[in-house]
N, C-alpha and C positions, 0 to 999 in steps of 0.2 A: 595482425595489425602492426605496422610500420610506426618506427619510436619518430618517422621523421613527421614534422608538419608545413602548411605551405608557408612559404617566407620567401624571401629574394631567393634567386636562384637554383631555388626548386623547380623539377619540372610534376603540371600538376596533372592528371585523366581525371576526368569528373564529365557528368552528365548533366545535361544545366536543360530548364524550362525557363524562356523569358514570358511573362505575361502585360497585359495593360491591364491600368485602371478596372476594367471590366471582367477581367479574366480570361480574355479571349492570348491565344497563343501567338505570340509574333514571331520564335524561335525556339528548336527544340532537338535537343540529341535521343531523344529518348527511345525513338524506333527505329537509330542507327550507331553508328560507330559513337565512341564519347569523345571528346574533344581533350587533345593533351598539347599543351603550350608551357613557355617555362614564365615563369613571375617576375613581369618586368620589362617582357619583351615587344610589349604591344599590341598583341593581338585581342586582348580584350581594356575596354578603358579603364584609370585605374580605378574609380568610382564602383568596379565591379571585383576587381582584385582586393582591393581594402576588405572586405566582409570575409574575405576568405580565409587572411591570415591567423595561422593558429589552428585550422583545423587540419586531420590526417585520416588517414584511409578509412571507409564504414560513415563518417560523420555525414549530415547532410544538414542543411538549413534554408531557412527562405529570407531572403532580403529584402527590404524596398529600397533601390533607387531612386533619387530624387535627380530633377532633369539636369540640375549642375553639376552631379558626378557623373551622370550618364552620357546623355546626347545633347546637355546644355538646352540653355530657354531659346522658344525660337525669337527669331530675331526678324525684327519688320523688313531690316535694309537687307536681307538674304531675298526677298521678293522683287523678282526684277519684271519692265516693261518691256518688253521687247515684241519688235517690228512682226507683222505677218509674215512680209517679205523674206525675213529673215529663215523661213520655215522650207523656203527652196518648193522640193516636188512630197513634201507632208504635210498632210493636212492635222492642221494642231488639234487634238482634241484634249477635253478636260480630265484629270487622272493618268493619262500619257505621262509616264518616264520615261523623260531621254537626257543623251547623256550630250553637254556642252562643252565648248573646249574654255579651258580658262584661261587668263592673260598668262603664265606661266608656261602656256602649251599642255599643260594637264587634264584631266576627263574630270569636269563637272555634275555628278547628274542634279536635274532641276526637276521639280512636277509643274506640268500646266494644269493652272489654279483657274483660268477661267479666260475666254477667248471672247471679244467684243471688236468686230468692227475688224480694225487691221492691227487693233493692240491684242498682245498674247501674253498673259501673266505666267511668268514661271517662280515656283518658289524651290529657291535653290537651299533650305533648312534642309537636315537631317531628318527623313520621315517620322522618326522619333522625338526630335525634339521640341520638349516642351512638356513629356510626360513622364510621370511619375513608372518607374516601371515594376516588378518583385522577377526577383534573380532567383530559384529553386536551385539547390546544387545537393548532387551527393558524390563526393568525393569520393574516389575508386583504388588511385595511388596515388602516391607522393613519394617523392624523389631527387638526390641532387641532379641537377642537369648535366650533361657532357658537355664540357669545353671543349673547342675544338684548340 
């Protein structure tokens, strides 16, 4: 066991199970490689990195996330109207992810929430937000990061 633990600039391997409210698995390292990122750098929200600090290699735990440190509440104005027309040579169906460009020129993805007529609902929330989630981790190592 490693005298280090995760904090800023650690880099952390750990095996993480996301679940819902229900138990059902939305993300999981568990039947692959574990996941090693360094603390701080973005690849996980910080709502998920907070629970972690202070633990070191062997340790595991289970979190719940709440939607505002996670994937945030969903938000009604992320639902957008948009034209059939708009849909070119795809026929919109409900549950379809696809990805939108946004005013920025950047890739949006939205779900179509429900299709009526020549209006097509997309809702461009995070498919997660709005839920509570439990974060499972068992830390693997811990370590400072390389600077470049």
């Amino acid at each position: 066991m490693s005298e280090y633990r995760v904090d800023e600039g650690m880099e952390v391997t750990l095996h993480f199970t996301l679940k819902l409210e229900d138990g059902t698995v939305v993300d999981s390292t568990r039947e692959k490689e574990p996941a090693t990122f360094q603390m701080g750098d973005g690849n996980l929200p910080p709502g998920f990195e907070y629970p972690l600090k202070g633990m070191s290699d062997g340790e595991s735990g289970s979190f719940e996330i709440t939607p505002e440190h996670a994937f945030g509440q969903h938000n009604p104005q992320n639902v957008q109207l948009l034209s059939r027309d708009d849909f070119e040579d795809i026929e919109p169906e409900v549950g379809t992810v696809m990805s939108f460009a946004d005013a920025a020129g950047g890739e949006l993805p939205g779900v179509i929430t429900s299709v009526e007529g020549k209006q097509v609902e997309v809702d461009f929330n995070h498919p997660l937000a709005g839920r509570t989630l439990t974060f499972e981790v068992e830390v693997i190592a811990v370590k400072p990061a390389q600077t470049h």
